[in-house]
Wavefront OBJ file of the C-alpha trace (Angstrom):
o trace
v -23.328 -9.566 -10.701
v -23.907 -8.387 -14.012
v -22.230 -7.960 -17.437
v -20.657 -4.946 -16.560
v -19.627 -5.826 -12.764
v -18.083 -8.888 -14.178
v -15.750 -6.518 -16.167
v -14.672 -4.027 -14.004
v -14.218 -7.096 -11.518
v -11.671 -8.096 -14.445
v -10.544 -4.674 -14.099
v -9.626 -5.012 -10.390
v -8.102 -8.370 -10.925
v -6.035 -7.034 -13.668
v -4.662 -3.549 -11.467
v -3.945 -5.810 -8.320
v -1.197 -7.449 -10.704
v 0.861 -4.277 -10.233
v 1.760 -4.463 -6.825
v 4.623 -3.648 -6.035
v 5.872 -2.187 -9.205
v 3.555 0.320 -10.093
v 4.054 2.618 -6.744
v 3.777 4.965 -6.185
v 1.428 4.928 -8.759
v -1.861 3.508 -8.198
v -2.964 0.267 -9.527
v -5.253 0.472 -12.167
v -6.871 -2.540 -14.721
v -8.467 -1.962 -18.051
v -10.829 -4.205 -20.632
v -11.371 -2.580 -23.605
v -15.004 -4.333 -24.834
v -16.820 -4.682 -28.476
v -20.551 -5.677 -28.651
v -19.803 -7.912 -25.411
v -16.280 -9.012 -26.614
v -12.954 -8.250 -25.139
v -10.831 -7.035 -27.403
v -7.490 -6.691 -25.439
v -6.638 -6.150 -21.676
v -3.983 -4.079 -19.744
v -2.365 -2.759 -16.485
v -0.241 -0.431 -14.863
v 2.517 -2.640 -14.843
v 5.908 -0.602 -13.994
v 6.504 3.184 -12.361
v 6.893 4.787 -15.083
v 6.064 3.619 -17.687
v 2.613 3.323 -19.877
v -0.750 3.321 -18.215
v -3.294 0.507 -17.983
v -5.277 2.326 -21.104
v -2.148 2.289 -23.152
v -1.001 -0.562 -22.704
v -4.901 -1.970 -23.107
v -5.068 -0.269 -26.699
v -1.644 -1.031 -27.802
v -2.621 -5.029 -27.393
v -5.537 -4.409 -29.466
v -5.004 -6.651 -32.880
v -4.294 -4.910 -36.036
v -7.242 -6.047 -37.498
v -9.044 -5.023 -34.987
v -8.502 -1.657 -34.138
v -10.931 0.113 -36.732
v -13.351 -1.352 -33.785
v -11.920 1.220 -31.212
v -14.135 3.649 -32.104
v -16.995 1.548 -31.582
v -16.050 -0.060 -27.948
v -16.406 0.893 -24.570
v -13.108 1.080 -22.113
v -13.838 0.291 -18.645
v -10.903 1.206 -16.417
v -10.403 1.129 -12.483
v -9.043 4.751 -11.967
v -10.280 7.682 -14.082
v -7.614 8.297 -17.009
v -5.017 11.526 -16.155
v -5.138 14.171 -17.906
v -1.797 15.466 -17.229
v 1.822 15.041 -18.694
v 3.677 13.494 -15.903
v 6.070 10.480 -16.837
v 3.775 9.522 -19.774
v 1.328 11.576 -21.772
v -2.030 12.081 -20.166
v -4.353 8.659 -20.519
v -7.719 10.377 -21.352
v -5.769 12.328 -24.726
v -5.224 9.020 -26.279
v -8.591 8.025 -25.311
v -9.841 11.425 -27.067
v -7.505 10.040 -30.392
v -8.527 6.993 -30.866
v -12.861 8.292 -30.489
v -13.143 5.363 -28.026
v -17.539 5.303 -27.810
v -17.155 5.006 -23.881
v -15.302 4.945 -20.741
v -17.180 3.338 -17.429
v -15.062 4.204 -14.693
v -14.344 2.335 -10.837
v -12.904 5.474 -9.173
v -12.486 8.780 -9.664
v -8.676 10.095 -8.911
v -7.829 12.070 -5.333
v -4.916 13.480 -7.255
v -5.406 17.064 -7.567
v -3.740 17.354 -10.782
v -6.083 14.733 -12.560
v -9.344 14.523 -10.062
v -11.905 15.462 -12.827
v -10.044 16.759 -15.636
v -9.964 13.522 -17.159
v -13.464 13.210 -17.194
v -14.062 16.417 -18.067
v -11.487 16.339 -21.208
v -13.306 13.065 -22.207
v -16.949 14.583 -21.897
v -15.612 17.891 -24.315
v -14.682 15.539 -26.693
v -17.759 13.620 -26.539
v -17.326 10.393 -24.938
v -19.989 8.551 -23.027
v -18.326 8.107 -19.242
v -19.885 6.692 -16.090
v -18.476 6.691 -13.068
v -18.971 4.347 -9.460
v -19.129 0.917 -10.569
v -17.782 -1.216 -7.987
v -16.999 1.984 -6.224
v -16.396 0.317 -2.946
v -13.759 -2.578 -4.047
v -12.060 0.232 -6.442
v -11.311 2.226 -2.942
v -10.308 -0.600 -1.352
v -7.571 -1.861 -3.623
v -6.501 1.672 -4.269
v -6.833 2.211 -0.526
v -2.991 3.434 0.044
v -3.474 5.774 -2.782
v -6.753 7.334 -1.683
v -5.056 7.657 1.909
v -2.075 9.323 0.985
v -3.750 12.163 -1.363
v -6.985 12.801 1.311
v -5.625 12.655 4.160
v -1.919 13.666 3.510
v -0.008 11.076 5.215
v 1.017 7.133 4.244
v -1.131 4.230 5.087
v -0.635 2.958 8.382
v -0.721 -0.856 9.173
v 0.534 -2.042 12.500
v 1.652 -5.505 12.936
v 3.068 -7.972 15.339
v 2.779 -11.848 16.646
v 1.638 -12.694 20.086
v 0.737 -16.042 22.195
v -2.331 -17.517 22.686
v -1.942 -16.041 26.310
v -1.876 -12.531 24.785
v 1.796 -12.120 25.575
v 4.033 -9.847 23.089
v 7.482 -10.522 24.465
v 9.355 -12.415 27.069
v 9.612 -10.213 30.313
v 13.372 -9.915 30.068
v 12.603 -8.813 26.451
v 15.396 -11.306 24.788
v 14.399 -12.131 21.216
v 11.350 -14.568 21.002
v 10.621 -16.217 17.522
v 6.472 -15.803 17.154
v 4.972 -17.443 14.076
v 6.191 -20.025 11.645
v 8.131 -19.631 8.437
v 4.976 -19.589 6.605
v 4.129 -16.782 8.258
v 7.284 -14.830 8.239
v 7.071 -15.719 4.379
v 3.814 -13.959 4.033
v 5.635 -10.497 6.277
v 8.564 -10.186 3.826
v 5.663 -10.480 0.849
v 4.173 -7.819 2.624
v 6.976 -5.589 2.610
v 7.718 -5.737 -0.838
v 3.927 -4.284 -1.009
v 4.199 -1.192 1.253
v 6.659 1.808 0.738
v 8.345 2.062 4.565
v 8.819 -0.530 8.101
v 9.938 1.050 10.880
v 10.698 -0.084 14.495
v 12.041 1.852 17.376
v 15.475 2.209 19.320
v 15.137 -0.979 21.242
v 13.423 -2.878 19.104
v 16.469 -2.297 16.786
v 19.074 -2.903 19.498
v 17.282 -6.079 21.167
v 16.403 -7.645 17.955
v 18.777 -6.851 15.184
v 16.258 -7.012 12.570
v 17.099 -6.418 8.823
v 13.703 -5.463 7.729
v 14.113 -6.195 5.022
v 12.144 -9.049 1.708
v 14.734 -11.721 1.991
v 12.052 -14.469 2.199
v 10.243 -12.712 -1.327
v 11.029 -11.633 -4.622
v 10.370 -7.331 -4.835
v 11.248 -4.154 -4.011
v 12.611 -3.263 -0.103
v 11.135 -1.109 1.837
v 12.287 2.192 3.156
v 13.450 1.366 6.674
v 12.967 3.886 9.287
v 14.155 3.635 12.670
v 13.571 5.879 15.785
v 17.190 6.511 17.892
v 17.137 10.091 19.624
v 20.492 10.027 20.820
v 21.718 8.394 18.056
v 22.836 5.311 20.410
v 22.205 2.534 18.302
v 25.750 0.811 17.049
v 26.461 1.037 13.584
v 27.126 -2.300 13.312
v 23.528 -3.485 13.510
v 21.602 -4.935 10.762
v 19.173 -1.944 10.056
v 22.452 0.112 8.729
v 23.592 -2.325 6.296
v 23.322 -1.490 2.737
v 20.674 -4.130 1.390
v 17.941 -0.887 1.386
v 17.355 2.997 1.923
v 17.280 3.861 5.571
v 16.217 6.717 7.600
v 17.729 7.281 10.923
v 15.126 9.549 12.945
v 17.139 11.472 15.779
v 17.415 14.933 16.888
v 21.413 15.518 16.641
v 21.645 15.934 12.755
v 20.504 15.822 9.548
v 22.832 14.193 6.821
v 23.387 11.470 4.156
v 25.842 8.789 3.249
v 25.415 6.036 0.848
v 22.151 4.558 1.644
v 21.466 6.489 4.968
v 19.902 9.495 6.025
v 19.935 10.838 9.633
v 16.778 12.821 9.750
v 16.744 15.548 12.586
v 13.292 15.765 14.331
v 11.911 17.541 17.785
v 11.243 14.748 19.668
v 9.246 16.639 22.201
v 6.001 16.791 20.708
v 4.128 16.152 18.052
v 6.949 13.386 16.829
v 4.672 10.909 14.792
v 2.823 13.650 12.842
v 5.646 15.231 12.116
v 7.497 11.621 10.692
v 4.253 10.993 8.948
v 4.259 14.428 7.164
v 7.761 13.775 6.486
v 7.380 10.710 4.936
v 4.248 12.796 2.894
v 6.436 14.672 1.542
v 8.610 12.678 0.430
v 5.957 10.406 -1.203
v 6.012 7.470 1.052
v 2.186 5.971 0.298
v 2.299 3.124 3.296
v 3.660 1.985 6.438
v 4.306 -0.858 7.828
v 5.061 -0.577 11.959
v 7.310 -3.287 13.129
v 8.685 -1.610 16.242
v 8.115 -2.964 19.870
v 5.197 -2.160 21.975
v 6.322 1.570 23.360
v 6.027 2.333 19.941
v 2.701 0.887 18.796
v 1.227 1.935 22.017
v 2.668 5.344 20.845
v 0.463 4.899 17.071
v -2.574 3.789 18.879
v -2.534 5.931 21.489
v -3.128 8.872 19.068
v -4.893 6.821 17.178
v -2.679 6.847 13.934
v -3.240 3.376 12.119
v -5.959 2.150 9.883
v -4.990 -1.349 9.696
v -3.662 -4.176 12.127
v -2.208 -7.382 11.377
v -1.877 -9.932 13.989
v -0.359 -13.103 14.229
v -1.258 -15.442 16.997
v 0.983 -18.138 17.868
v 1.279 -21.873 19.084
v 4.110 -20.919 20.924
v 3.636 -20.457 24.770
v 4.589 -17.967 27.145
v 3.240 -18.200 30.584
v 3.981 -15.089 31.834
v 5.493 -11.839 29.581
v 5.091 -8.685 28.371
v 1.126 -7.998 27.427
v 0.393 -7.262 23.602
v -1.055 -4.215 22.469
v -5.060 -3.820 22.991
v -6.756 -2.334 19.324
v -9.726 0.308 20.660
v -12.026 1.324 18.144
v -11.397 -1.357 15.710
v -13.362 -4.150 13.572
v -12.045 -7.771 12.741
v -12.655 -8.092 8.855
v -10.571 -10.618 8.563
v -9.278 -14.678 10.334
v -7.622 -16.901 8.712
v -5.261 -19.844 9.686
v -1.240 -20.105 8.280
v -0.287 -23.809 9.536
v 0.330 -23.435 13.239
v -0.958 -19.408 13.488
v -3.798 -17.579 13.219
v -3.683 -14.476 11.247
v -6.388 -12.093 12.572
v -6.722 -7.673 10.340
v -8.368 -5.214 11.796
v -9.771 -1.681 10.422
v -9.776 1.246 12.703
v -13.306 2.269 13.399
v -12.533 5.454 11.232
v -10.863 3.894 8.220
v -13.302 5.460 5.548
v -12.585 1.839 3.136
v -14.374 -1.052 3.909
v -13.013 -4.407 3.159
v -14.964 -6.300 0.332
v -14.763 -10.441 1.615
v -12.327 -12.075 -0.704
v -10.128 -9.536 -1.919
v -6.603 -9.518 -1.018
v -4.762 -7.562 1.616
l 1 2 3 4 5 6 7 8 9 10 11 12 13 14 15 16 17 18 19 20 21 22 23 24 25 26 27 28 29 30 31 32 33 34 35 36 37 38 39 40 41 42 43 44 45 46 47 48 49 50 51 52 53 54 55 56 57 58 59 60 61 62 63 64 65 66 67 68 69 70 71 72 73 74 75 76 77 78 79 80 81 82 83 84 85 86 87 88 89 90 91 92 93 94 95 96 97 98 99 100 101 102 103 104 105 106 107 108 109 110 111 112 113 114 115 116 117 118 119 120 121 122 123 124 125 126 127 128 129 130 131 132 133 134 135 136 137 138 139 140 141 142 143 144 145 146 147 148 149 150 151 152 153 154 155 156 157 158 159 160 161 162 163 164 165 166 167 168 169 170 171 172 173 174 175 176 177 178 179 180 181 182 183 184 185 186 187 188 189 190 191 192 193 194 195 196 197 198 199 200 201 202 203 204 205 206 207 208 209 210 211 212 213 214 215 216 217 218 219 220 221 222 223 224 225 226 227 228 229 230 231 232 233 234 235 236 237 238 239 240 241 242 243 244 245 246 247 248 249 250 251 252 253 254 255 256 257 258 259 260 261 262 263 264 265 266 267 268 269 270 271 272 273 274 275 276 277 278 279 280 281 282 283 284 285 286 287 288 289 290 291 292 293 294 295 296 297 298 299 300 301 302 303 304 305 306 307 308 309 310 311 312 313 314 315 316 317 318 319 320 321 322 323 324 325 326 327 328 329 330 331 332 333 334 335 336 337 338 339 340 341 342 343 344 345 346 347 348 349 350 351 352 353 354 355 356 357
């Protein structure tokens, strides 16, 4: 790896520090680099507030900043261009006469992808774009998902036996993995933007779904009841996050719940993922039982599974889902489980060994 890997690597490090806070942003690093020295660092630490390059040039030293004009800015995600919660990135750049800007990704978002490059070249910057292309896309993988492809991220995930089992037969409530394990799930969810489950999941398991067991933002929690059968009393209502009740009786709101009318007659997961599209939902996590995972992989709507295989033993049960089309990139052990990720066959980003989920 040379010089300049080694800094957009710093880069990457830098934007991974702004999960979960930056979404639905994306996560974006920058080094800001003098004749081979770094002169300050920053990242897209909060929704909403300033941008990795801002925050990288506002932590350059006062004696120090007639060398901005000199340096070169590497940066994960091309710099906007457009007035959205902040001023656009690549302007500042375009003040301050920065020399350079090398550049991981270029941005899906319609409303930047190019323009920031192109303002910079006008004014006269050097840019370069693609270096470390490939781990870029990865981190940024929710992000590039949601704006090609119109729809969140989809990661399926659930715990099964050695023996391949997914539930007791009678389907009463069956504790999987370890608390290591179910630590790492509510870390997860602090990470993605929605969980969902369906109707009996919901009913058989009471589950909150919600990050008691890590510090961060909840998820939106979606849950699938048609007939609107599910007691109120349950968990999943409570008011610890938002929660979307998908049915097709109404559509309404109180407090911190929204019944959602859908046609459940065809096309229903499309139709919840454009839903969530539009209302800029950039992952999902599905939870639910195995009618509806079978339902996700059947139409082959996931890019990512995460599977926990247990000590625990079941010697007869309910058979886990089967993944078609898919590619272990990842095994690792949590105490007593095995945690094995898969990529759909067709999930354009490839997993780079060694970065993080």
């Amino acid at each position: 790896m040379n010089d300049s890997e080694k800094i957009m690597e710093r880069c990457l490090q830098l934007a991974a520090k702004g999960k979960p806070t930056a979404r639905p942003n994306p996560l974006v690093g920058a080094v800001l680099v003098h004749e081979g020295r770094v002169l300050a660092e920053g990242f897209h630490e909060q929704y909403g507030k300033e941008h990795a390059e801002i925050n990288c040039l506002n932590r350059v030293k006062d004696a120090e900043r007639h060398l901005i004009p000199e340096s070169t800015l590497y940066v994960s995600l091309e710099p906007c261009a457009h007035f959205g919660k902040t001023p656009p990135c690549a302007l500042r750049l375009v003040q301050e006469k920065i020399k350079k800007v090398i550049i991981c990704n270029t941005d899906p978002f319609e409303k930047v992808s190019g323009k920031g490059l192109e303002m910079l070249r006008n004014a006269g910057i050097g840019t370069e774009t693609g270096l470390l292309e490939e781990k870029g896309r990865w981190l940024n993988r929710r992000f590039f998902c949601f704006y090609q492809d119109k729809r969140p991220y989809i990661i399926l995930k659930w715990a099964q036996t050695g023996q391949g089992f997914f539930a007791p037969l009678n389907r009463t409530r069956f504790q999987m993995s370890n608390r290591h394990s179910q630590q790492l799930v509510h870390r997860w969810r602090t990470e993605e933007a929605a969980i969902m489950v369906g109707t009996e999941t919901a009913l058989r398991d009471d589950p909150q779904l919600t990050a008691r067991l890590w510090n961060g933002p909840q998820p939106l929690r979606i849950v699938l009841d048609k007939k609107l059968r599910l007691p109120q009393n349950l968990r999943i209502f409570n008011e610890k996050a938002i929660t979307w009740i998908i049915n097709e009786i109404k559509d309404e709101e109180k407090e911190n719940l929204r019944f959602v009318r859908m046609d459940f007659s065809k096309d229903l997961l499309p139709s919840i993922l454009n839903k969530l599209f539009e209302a800029g939902i950039l992952s999902l996590i599905v939870e639910g039982g195995e009618r509806l995972l079978h339902s996700f992989l059947s139409e082959n709507l996931w890019d990512e599974a995460r599977i926990f295989e247990t000590e625990n033993v079941l010697k007869t049960g309910i058979p886990a889902p089967v993944l078609g089309n898919a590619q272990k990139v990842m095994e690792t052990p949590l105490q007593s489980d095995r945690l094995r990720v898969f990529l759909n066959d067709s999930n354009p980003f490839r997993y780079v060994s060694g970065m993080e989920l």
